[in-house]
LOGUMI-254598 format. One line per field, with one value per residue: x, y, z of N, C-alpha, C, O, CB in turn; residue number from 1; residue in one letter. Coordinates in steps of 0.2 Angstrom, whole numbers, plus 2048, in hexadecimal, padded with zeros to 3 digits. Each point is the difference from the previous one (the first is absolute). Last residue first. Glycine has a CB too. Layout:
% LOGUMI-254598
neast: (X|...)
nnorth: (Y|...)
nup: (Z|...)
caeast: (X|...)
canorth: (Y|...)
caup: (Z|...)
ceast: (X|...)
cnorth: (Y|...)
cup: (Z|...)
oeast: (X|...)
onorth: (Y|...)
oup: (Z|...)
cbeast: (X|...)
cbnorth: (Y|...)
cbup: (Z|...)
nr: (NUM|...)
rest: (A|...)
***
This chain:
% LOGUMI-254598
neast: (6B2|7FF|7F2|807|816|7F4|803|7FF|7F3|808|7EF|7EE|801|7F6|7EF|7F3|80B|7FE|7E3|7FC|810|7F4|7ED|809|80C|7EC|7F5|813|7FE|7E7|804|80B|7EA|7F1|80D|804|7E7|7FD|812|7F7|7E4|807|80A|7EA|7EF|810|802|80C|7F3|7F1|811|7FD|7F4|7E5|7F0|7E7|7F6|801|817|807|7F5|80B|81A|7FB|7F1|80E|813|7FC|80C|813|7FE|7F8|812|80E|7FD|800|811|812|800|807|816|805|7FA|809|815|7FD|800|814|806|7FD|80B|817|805|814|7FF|803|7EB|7F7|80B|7F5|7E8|800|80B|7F3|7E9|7FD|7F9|817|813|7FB|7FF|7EB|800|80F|7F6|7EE|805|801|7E8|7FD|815|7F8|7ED|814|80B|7EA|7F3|815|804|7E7|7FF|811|7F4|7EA|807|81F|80F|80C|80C|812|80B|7EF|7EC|80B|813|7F4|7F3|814|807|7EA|800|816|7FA|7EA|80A|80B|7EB|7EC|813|806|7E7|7FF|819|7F8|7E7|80C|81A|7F0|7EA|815|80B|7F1|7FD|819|7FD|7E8|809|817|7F4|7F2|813|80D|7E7)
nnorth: (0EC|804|7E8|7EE|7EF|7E4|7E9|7EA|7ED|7F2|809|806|7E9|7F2|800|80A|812|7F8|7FD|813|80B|7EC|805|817|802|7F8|80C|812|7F6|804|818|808|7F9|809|814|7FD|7F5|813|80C|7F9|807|819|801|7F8|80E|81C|802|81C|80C|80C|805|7FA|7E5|7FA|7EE|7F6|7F8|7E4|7FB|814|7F4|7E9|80D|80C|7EC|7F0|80D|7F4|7F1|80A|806|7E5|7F6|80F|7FC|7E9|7FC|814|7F3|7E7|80A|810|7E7|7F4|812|801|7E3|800|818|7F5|7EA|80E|81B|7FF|816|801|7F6|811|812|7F8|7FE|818|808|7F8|7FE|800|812|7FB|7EF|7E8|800|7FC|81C|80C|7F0|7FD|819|801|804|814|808|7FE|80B|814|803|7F9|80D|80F|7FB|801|813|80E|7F5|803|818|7FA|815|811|80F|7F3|806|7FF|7F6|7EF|800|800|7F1|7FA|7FF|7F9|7F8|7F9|802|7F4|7F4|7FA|7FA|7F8|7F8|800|7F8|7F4|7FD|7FC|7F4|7EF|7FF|7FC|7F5|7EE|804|801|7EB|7FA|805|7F7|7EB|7FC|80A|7F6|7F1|801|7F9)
nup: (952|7E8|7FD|7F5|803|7FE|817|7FF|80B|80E|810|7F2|7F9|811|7EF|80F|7FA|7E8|805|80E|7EE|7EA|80A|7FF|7E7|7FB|813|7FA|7E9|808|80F|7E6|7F3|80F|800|7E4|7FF|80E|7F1|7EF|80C|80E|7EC|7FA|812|7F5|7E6|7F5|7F8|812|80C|814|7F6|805|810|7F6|810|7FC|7F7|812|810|7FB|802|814|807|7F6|80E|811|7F1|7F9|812|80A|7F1|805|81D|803|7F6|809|811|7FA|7F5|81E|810|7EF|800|817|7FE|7F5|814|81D|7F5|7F5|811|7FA|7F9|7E4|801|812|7F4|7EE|806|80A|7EB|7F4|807|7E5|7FC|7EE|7FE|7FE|7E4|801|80A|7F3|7EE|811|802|7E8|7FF|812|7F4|7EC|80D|80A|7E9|7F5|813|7FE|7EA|7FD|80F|7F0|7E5|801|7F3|7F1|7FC|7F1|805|7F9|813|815|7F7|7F1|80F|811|7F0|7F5|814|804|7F0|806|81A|7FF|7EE|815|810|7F0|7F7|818|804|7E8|802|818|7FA|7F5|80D|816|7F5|7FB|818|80F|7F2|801|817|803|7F2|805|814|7FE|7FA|818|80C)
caeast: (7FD|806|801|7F9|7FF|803|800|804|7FE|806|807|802|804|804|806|7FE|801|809|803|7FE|806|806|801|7FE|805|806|7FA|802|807|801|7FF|806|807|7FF|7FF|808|803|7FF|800|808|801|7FE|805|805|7FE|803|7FC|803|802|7FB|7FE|800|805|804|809|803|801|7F9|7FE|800|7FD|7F7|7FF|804|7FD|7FB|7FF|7FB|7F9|7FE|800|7F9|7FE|7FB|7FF|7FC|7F7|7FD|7FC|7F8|7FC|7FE|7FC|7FA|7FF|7FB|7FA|7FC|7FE|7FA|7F6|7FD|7FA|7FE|800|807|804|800|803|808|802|7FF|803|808|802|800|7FB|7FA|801|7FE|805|803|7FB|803|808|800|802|807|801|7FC|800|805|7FE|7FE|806|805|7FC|7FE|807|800|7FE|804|807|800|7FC|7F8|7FF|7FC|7FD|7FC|803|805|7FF|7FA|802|804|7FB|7FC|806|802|7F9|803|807|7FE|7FF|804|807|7FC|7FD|806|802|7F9|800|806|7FF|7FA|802|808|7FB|7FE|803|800|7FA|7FF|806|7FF|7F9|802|805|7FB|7FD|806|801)
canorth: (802|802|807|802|808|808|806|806|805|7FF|800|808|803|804|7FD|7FA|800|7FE|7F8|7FC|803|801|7F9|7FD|802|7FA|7F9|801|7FE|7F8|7FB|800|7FE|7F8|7FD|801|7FB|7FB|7FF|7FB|7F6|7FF|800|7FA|7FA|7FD|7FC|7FB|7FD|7FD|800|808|805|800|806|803|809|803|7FD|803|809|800|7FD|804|807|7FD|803|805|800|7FF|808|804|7FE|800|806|803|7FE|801|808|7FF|7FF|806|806|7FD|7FF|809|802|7FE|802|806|7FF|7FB|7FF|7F9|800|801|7FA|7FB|7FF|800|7F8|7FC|800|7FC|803|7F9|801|805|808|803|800|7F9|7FB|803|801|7F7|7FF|7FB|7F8|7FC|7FE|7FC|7F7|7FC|801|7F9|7F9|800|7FF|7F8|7FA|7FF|7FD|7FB|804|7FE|7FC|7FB|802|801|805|805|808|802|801|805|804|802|804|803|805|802|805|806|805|803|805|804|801|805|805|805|802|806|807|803|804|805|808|802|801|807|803|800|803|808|803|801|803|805|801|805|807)
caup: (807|801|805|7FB|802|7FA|7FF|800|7FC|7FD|802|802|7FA|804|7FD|801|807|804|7FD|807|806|800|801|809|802|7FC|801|808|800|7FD|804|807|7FD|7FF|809|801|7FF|805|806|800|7FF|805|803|7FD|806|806|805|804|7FA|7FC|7FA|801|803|7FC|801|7FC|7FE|802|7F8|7FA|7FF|7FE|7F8|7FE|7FF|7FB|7FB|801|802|7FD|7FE|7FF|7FF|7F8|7FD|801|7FC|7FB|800|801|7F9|7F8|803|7FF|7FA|7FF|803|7F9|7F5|7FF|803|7F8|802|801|808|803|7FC|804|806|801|7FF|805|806|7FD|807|803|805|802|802|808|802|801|804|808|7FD|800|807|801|7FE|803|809|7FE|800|806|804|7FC|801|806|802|7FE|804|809|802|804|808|801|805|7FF|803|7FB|7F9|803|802|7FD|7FA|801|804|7FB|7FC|805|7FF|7F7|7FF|804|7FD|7F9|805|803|7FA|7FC|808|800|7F9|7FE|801|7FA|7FB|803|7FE|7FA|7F9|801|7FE|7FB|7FB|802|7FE|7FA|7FF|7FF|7F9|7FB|801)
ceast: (807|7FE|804|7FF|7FC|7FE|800|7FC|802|7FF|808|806|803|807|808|805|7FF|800|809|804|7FD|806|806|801|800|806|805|7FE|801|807|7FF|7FF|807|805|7FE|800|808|803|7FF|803|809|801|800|807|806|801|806|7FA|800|7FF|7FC|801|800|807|804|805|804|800|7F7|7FD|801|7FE|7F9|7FD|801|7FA|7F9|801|7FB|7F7|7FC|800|7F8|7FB|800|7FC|7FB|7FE|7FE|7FC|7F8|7FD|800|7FD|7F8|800|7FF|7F7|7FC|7FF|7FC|7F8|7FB|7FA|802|802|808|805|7FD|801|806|804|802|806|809|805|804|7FC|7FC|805|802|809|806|7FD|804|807|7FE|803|806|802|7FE|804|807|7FF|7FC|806|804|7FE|7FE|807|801|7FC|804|807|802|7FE|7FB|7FF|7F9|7F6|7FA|803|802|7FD|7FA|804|805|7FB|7FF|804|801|7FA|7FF|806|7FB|7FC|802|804|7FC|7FE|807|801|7FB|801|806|7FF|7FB|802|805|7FB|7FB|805|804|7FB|7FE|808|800|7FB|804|804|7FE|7FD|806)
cnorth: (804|802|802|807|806|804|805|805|805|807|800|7FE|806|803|803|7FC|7FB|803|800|7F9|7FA|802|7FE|7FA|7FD|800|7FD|7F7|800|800|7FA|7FE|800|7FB|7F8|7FD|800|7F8|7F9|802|7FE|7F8|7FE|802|7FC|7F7|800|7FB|7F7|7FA|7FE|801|809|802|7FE|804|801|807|804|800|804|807|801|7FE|804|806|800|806|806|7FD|7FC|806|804|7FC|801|807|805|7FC|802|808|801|7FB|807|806|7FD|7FF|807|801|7FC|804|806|800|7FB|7FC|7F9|800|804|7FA|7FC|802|800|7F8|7FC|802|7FC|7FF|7FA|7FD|805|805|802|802|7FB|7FB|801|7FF|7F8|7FE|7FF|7F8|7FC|7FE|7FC|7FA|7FA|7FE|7FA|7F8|7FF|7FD|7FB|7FA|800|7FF|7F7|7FF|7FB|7F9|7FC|804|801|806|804|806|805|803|807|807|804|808|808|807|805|808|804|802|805|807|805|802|804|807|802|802|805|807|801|804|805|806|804|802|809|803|801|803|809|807|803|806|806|800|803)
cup: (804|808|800|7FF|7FB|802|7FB|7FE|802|7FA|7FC|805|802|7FB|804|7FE|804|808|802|7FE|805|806|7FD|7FF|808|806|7FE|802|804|800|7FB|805|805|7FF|801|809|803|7FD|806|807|800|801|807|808|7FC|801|805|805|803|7FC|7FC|7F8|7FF|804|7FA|7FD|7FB|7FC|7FF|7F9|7FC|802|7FD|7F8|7FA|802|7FB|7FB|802|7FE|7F8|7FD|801|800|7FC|800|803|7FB|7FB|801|805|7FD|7FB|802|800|7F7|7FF|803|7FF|7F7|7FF|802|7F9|801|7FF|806|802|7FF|806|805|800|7FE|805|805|800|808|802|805|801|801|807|800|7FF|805|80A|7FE|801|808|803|7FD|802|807|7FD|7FE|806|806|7FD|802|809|803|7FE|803|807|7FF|801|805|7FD|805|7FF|805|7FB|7F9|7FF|803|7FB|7FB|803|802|7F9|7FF|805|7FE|7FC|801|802|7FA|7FA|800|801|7F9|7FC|803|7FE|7F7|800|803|7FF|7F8|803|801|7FA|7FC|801|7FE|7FA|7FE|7FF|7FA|7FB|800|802|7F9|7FC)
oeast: (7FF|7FC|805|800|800|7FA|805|7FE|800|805|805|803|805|806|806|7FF|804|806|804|802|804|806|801|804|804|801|802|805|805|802|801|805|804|800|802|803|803|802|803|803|803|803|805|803|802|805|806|7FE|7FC|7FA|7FF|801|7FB|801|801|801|802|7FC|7FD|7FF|7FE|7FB|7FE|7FB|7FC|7FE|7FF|7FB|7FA|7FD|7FB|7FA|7FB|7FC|7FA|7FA|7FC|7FE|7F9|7FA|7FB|7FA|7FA|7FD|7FD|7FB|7FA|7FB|7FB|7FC|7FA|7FC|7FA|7FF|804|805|805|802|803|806|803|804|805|804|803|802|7FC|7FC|800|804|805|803|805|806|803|802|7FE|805|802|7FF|803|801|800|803|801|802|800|802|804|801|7FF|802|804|802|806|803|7FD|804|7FB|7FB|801|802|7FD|7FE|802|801|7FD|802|803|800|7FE|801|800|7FF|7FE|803|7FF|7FF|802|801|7FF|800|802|802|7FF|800|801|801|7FE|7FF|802|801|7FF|800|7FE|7FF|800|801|800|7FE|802|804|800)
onorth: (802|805|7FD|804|7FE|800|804|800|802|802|7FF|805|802|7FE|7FF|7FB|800|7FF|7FD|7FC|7FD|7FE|7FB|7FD|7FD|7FA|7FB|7FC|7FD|7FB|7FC|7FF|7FB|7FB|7FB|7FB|7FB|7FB|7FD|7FB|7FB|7FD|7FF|7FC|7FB|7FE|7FE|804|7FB|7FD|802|806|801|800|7FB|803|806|801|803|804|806|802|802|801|7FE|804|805|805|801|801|803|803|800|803|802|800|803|802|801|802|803|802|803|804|802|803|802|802|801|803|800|803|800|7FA|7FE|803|7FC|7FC|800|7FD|7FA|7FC|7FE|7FC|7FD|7FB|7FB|7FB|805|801|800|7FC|800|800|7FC|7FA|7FE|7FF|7FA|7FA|7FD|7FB|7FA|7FB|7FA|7FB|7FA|7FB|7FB|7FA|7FB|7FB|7FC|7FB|801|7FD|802|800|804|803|804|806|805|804|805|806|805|806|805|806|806|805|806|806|805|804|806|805|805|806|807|805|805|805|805|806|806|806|806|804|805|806|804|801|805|806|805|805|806|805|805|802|806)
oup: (805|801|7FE|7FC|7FA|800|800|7F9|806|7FD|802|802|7FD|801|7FF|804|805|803|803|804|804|800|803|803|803|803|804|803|801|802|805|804|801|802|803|803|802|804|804|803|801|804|802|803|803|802|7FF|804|800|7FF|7FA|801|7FE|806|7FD|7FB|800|7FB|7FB|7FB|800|7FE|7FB|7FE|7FB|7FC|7FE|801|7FF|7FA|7FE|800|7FC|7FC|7FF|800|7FC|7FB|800|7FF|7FD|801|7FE|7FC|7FB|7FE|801|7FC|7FD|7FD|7FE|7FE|7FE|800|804|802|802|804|806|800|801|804|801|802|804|803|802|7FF|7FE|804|801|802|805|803|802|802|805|802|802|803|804|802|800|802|801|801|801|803|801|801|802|804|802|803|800|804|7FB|805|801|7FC|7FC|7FF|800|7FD|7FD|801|7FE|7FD|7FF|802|7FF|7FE|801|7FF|7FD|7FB|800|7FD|7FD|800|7FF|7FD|7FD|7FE|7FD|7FD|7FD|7FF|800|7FB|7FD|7FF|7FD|7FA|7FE|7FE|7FC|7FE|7FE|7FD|7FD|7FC|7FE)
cbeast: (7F8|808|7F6|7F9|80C|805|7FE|80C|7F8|7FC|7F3|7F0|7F4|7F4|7F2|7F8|7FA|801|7F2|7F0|7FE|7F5|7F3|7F2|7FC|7FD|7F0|7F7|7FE|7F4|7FA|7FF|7F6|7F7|7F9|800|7F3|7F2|7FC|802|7F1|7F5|7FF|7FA|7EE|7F5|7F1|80D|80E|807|808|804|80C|7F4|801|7F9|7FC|802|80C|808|801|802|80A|80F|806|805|80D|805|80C|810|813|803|80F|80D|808|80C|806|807|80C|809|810|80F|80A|804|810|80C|808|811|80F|809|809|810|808|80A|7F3|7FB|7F1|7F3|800|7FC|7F4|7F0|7F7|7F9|7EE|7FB|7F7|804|807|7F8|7FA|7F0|7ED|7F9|7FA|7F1|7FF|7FE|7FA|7F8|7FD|7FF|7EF|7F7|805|7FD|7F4|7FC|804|7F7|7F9|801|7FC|7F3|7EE|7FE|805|800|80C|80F|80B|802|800|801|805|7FF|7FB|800|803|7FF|7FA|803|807|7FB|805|806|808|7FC|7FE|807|7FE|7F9|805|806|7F9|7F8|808|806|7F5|803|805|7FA|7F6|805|80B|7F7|7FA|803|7FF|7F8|7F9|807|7FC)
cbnorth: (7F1|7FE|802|7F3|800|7FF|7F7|7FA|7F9|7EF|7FB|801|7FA|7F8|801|808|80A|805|803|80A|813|802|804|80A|80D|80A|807|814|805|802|80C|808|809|808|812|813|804|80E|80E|806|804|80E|808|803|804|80E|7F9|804|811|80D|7FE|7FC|7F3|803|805|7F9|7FE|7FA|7ED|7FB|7FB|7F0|7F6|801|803|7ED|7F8|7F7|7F5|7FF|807|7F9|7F8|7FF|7FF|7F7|7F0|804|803|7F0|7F2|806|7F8|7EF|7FC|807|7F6|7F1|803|7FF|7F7|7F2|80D|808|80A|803|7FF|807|808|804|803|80D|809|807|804|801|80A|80B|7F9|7F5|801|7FB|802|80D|80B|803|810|807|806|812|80B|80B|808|80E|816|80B|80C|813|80C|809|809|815|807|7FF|80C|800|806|804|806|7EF|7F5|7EF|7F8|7F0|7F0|7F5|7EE|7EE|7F2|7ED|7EE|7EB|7F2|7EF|7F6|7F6|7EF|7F0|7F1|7F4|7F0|7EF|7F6|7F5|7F6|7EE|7F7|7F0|7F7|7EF|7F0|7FA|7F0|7F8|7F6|7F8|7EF|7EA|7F3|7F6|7F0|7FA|7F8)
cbup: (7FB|7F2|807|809|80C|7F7|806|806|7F8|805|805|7FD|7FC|80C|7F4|7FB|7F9|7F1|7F0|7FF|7FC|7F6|7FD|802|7F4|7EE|7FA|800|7F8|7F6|805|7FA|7F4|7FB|802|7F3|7F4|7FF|7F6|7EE|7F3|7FB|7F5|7EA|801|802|7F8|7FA|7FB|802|808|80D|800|7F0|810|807|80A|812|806|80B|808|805|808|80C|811|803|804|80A|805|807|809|80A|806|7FC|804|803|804|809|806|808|7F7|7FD|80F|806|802|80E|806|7FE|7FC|812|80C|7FE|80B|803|802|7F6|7F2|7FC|7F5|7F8|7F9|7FF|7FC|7F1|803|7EF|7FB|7F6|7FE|802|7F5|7F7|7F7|7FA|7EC|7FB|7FE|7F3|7F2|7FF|7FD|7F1|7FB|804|7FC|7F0|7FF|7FC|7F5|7F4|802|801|7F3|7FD|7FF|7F6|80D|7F0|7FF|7FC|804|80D|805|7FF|805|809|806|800|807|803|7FF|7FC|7FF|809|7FC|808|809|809|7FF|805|80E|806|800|80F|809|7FF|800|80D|802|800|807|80B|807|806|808|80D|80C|804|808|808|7FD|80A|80D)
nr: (183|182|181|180|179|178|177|176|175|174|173|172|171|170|169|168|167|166|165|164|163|162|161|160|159|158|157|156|155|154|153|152|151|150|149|148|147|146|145|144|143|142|141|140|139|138|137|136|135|134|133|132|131|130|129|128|127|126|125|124|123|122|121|120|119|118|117|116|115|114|113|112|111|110|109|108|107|106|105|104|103|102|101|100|99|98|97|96|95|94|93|92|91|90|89|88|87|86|85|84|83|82|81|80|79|78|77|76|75|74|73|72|71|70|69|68|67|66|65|64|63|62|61|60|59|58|57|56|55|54|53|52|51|50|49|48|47|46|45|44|43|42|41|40|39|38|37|36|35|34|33|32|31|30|29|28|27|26|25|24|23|22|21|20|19|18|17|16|15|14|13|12|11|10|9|8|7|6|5|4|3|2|1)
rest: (X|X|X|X|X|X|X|X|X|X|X|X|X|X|X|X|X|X|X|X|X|X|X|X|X|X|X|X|X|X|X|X|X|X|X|X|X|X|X|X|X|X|X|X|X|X|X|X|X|X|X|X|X|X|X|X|X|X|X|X|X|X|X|X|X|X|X|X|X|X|X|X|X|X|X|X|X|X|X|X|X|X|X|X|X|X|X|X|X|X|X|X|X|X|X|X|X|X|X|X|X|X|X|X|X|X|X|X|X|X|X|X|X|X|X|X|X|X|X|X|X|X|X|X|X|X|X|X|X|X|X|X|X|X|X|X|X|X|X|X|X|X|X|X|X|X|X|X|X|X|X|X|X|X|X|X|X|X|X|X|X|X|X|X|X|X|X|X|X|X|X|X|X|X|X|X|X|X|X|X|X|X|X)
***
């Protein structure tokens, strides 16, 4: 069990830096366009008709890569609250049991948003939605969505079995805390 351990750190290492730097790279030069683009209406009276969509869908789907970035730091969906003020009553058994219990929601929830995405996709790719410019295919930015949820229920999946393992290990009597929240 500490290979598979060792395993999954090291894997959510390496997509914590490939995606966050995907997801920031994205982030800055969407910016950059972005800023360009206001520059270009405002002083020069000019535009390009897909530019607000191309900054829209770039923005989201960079959002969407980096919700595996958020995931394995469990700063998203992962009720932080509750788990700090369970841990600030004493209540160690009951954190480390509610720690299993979030990562497994959210396998389960992204999982199915991520699944049940594919409709949506296959009726983009069918009709050959665009964006309100015309320019733009909608079904890539629909695939990284669903992939971003897919991605945050496998690192959620990583994560359950890392909270079930130290809860099995009864870890959670000696385990401290990072406050997350501000409550």
């Amino acid at each position: 069990m500490d290979g598979f351990l060792a395993f999954s750190r090291r894997l959510q290492a390496l997509l914590q830096s490939g995606l966050g730097s995907v997801a920031a790279v994205m982030m800055l030069i969407l910016t950059l366009f972005a800023l360009a683009e206001i520059i270009r209406r405002y002083i020069f009276g000019v535009v390009f008709e897909w530019g607000q969509d191309a900054i829209i869908v770039g923005m989201v789907s960079a959002v969407a890569i980096y919700f595996g970035v958020t995931q394995i730091r469990r700063g998203h969906l992962v009720m932080g609250a509750i788990i700090q003020w369970l841990h600030s009553r004493g209540h160690r058994k009951a954190v480390g049991i509610t720690k299993v219990l979030v990562s497994a929601i959210i396998v389960g929830f992204c999982g199915a948003i991520g699944v049940t995405g594919w409709p949506t996709l296959s009726y983009a790719w069918d009709r050959d939605l665009t964006t309100y410019s015309l320019l733009i295919p909608l079904w890539p930015f629909y695939l990284i969505l669903m992939l971003g949820f897919l991605l945050m229920s496998f690192i959620a999946f990583l994560q359950f079995i890392e909270d079930a393992v130290s809860f099995a290990r009864r870890e959670y009597l000696d385990a401290e805390y990072d406050a997350t929240t501000d409550v």
